[in-house]
Gaussian input, Z-matrix of N, CA and C with variables (Angstrom, degrees):
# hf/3-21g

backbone

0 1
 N
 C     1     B1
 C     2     B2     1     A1
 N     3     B3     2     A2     1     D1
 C     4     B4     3     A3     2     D2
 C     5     B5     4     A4     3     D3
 N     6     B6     5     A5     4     D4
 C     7     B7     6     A6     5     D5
 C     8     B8     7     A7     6     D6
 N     9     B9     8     A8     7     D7
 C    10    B10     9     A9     8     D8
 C    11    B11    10    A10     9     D9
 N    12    B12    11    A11    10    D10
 C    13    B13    12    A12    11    D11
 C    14    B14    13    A13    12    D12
 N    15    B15    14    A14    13    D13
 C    16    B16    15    A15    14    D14
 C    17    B17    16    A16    15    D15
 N    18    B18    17    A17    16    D16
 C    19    B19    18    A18    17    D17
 C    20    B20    19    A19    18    D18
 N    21    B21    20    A20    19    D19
 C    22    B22    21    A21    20    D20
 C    23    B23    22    A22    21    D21
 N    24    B24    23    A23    22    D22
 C    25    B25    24    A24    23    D23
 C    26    B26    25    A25    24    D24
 N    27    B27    26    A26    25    D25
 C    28    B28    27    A27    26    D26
 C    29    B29    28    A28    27    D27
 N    30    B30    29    A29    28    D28
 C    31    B31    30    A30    29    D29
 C    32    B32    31    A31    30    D30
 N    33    B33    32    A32    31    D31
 C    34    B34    33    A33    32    D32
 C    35    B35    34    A34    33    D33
 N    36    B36    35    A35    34    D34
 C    37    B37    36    A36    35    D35
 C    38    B38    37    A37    36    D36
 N    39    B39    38    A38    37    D37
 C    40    B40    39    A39    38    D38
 C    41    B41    40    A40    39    D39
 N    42    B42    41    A41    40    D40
 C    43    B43    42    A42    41    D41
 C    44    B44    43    A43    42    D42
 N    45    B45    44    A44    43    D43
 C    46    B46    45    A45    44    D44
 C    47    B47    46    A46    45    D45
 N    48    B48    47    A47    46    D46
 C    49    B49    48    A48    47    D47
 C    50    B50    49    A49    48    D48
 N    51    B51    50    A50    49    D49
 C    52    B52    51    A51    50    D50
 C    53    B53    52    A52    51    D51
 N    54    B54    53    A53    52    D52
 C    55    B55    54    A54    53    D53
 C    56    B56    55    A55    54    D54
 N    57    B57    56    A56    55    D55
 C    58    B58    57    A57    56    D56
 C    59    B59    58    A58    57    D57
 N    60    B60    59    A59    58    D58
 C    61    B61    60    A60    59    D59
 C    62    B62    61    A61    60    D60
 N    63    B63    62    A62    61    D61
 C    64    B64    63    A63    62    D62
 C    65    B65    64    A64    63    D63
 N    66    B66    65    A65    64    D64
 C    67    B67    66    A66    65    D65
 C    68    B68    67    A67    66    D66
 N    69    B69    68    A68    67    D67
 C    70    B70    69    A69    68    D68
 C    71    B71    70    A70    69    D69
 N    72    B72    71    A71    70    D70
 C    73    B73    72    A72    71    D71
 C    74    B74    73    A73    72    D72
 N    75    B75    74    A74    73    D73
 C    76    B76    75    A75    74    D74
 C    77    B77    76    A76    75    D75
 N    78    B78    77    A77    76    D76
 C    79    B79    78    A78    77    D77
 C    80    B80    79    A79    78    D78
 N    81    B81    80    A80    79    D79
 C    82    B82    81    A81    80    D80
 C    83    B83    82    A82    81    D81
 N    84    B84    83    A83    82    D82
 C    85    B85    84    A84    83    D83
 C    86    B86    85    A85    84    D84
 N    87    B87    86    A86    85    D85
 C    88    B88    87    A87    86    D86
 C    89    B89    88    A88    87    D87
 N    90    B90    89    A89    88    D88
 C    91    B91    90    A90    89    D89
 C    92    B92    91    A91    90    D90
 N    93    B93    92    A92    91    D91
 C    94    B94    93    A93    92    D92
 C    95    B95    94    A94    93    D93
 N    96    B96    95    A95    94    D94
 C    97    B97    96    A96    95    D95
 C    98    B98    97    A97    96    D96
 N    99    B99    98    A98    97    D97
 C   100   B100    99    A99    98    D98
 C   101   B101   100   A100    99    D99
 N   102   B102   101   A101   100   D100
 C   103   B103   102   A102   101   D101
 C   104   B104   103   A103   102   D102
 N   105   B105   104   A104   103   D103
 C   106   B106   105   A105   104   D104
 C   107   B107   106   A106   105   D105

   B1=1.4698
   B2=1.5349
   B3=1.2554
   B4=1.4586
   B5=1.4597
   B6=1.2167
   B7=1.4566
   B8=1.5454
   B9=1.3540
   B10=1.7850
   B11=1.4332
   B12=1.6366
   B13=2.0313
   B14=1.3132
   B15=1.3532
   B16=1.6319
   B17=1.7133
   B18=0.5962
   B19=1.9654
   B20=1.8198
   B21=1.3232
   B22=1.6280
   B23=1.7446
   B24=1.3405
   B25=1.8324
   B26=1.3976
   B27=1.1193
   B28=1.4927
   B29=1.5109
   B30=1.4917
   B31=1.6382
   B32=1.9255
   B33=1.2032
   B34=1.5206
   B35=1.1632
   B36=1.5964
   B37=1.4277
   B38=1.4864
   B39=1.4306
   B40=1.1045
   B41=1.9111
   B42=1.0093
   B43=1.7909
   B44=1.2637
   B45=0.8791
   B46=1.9319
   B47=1.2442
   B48=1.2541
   B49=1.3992
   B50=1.1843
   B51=1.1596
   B52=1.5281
   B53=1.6603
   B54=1.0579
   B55=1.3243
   B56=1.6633
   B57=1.5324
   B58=1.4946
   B59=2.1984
   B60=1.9167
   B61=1.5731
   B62=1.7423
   B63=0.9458
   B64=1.7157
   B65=1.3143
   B66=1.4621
   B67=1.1722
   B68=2.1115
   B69=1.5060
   B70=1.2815
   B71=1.7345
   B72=1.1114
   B73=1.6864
   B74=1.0961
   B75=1.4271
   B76=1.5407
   B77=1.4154
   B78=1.5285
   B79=1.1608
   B80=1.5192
   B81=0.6756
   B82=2.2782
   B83=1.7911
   B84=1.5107
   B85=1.7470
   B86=1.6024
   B87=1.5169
   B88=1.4860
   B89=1.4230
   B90=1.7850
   B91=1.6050
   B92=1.5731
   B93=1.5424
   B94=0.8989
   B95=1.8176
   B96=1.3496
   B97=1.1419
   B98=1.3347
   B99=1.7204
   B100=1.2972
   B101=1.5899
   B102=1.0496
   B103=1.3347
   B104=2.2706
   B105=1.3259
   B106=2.1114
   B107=1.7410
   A1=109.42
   A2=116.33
   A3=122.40
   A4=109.58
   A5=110.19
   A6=116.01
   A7=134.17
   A8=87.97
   A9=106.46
   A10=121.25
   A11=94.22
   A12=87.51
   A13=103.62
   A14=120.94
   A15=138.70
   A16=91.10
   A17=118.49
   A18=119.43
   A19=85.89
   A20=136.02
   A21=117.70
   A22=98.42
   A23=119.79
   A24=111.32
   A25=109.10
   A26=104.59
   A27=124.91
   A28=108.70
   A29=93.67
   A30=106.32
   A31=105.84
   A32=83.76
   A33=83.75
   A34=124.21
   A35=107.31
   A36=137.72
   A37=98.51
   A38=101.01
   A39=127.90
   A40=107.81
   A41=115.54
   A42=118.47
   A43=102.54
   A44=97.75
   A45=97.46
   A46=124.37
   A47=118.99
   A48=135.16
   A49=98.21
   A50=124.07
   A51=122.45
   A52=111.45
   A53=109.50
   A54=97.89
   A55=133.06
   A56=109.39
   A57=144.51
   A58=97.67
   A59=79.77
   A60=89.20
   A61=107.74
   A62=113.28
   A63=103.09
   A64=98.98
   A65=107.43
   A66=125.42
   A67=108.93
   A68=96.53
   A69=99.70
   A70=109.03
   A71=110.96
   A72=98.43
   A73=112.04
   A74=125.92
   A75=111.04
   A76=130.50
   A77=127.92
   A78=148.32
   A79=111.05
   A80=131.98
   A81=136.77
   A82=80.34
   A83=123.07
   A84=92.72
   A85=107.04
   A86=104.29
   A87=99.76
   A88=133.84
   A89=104.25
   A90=117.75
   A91=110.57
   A92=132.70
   A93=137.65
   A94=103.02
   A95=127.75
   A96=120.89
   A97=122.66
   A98=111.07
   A99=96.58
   A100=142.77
   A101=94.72
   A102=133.53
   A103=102.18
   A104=90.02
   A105=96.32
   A106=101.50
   D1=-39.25
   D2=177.52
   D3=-54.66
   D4=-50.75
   D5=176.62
   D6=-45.42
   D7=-37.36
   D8=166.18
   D9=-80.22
   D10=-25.41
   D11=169.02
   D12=-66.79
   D13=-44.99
   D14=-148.08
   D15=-74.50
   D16=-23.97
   D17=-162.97
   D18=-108.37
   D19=-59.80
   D20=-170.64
   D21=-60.52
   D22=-21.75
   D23=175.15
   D24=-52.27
   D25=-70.59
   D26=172.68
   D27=-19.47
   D28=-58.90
   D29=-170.27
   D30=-61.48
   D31=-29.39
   D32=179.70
   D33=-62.64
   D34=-53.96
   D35=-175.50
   D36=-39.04
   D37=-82.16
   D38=-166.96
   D39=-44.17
   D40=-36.08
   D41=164.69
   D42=-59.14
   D43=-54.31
   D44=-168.56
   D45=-73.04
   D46=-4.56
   D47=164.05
   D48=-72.03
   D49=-65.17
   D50=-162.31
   D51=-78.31
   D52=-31.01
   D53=162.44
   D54=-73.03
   D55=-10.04
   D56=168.18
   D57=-51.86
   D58=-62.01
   D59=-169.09
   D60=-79.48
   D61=-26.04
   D62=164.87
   D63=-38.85
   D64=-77.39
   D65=-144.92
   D66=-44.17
   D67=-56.05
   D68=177.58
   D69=-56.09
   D70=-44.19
   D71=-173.96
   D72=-69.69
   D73=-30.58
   D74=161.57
   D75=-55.72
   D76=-36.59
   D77=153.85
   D78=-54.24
   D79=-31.69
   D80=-176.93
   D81=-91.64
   D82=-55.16
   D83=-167.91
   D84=-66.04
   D85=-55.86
   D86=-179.59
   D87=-16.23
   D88=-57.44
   D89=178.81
   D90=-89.58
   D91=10.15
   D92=173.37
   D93=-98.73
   D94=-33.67
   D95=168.26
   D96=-80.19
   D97=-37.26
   D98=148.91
   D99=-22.55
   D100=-90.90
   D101=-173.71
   D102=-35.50
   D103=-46.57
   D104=-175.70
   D105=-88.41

């Protein structure tokens, strides 16, 4: 049972990373169109 908490974390983690890196590349284009 532990194992399945330990692996949906992961699952978590691992979303939220990538939604981490959306987030910044939307923010780097944003101030990159700004900015030219």
């Amino acid at each position: 049972a532990k194992k399945e908490i330990y692996d949906v974390k992961q699952q978590r983690l691992c979303l939220a990373q990538d939604e981490y890196d959306h987030l910044n590349n939307a923010l780097t284009t944003l101030g990159a169109s700004r900015t030219s």
